[in-house]
C-alpha positions in Angstrom: 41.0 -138.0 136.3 42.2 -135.7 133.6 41.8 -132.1 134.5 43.1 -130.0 131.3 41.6 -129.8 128.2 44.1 -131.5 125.7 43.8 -134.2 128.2 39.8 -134.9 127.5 39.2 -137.5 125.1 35.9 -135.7 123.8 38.1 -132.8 122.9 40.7 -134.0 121.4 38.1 -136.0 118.8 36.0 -132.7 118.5 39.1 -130.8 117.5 41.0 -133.6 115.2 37.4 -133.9 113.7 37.1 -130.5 112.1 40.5 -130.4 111.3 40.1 -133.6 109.2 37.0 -132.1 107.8 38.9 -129.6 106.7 41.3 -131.0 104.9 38.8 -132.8 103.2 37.0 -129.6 102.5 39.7 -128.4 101.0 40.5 -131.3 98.7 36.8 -131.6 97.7 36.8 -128.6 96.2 37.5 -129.5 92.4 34.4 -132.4 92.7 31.9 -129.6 94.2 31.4 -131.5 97.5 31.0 -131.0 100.9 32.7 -133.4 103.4 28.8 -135.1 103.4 28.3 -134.5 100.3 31.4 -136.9 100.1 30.6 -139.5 102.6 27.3 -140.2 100.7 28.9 -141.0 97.6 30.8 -143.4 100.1 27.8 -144.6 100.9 26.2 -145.8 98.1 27.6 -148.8 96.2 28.3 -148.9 92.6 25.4 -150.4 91.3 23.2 -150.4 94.4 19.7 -148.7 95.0 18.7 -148.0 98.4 15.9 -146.0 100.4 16.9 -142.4 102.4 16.1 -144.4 105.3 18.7 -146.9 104.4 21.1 -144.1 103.8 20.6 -142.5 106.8 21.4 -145.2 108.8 24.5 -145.9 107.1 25.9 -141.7 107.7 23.7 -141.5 111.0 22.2 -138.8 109.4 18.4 -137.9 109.8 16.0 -137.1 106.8 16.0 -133.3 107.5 19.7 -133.4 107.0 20.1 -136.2 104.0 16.7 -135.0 102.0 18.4 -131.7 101.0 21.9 -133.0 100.5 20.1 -135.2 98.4 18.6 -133.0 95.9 22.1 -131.0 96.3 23.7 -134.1 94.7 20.7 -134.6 92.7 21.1 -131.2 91.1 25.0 -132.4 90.6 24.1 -135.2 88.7 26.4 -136.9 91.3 22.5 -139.4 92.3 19.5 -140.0 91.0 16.4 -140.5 93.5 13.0 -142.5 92.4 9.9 -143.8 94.0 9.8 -147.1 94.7 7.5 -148.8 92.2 6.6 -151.5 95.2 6.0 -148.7 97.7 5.4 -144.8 96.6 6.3 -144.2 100.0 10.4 -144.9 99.7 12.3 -143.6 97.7 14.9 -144.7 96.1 18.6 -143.7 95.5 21.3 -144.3 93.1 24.5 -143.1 91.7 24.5 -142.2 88.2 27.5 -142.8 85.7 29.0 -139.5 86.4 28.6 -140.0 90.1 30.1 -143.6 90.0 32.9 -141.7 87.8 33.8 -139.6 91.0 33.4 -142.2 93.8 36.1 -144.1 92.0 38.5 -140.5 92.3 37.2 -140.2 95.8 39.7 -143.1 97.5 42.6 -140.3 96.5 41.2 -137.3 98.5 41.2 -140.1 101.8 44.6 -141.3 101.0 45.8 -137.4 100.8 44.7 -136.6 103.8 45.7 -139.6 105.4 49.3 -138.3 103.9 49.0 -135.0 105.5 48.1 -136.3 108.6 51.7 -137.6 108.9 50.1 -141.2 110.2 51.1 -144.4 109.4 49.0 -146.8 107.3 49.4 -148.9 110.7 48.4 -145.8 113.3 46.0 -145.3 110.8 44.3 -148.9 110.9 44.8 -148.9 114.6 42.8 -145.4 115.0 40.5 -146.9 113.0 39.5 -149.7 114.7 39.7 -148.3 118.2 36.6 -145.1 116.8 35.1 -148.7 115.4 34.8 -150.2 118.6 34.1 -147.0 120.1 31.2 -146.5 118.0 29.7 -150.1 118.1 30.1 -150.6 121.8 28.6 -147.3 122.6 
């Protein structure tokens, strides 16, 4: 049983975490995003609408957190966000053309940091798919 701290598997993907985030941070800069702001953009498809409950599962991300990101990105002119004309109740969201203009830019910022993490494209596809199984099995 590990005993020291660099040895904990929860620790070591705490720490790596934020300094990831970071990085990304960092490099999100120039596009006005935070590291959500940028994993929503993700999110959403090119020419998809969706609801914020949709969305949420997608980030894992509950409404109190995604509802004022959303208007953040909103405000941006990164997303648009209607009512659903079937159901007042959902709302809907989309990228607009300037936010499908920065998702296509976005792929860079992942592949920079990817490059300063001094990782293979093969340790990164393995790491990948071991926090993959990690996540679904859990």
């Amino acid at each position: 049983m590990p005993k020291h701290l660099d040895n904990q598997l929860c620790f070591l993907l705490y720490v790596t975490s934020k300094e990831i985030i970071r990085q990304y941070t960092l490099l999100l800069k120039p596009y006005d995003l935070t590291y959500t702001g940028y994993i929503t953009l993700l999110a959403l498809g090119e020419n998809e609408q969706i609801t914020v409950k949709e969305l949420g599962q997608r980030l894992f991300l509950d409404s109190g957190t995604l509802t004022p990101l959303l208007k953040k990105l909103e405000a941006k002119g990164y997303i648009c966000r209607e009512r659903s004309k079937q159901d007042e109740r959902l709302m809907k969201i989309y990228l607009t053309e300037e936010g499908r203009h920065v998702r296509r830019e976005l792929p860079a910022v992942s592949h920079q940091v990817m490059k300063q993490s001094n990782i293979s494209e093969q340790q990164f596809i393995q790491l990948k798919n071991v926090l993959q199984d990690i996540l679904h099995n859990g």
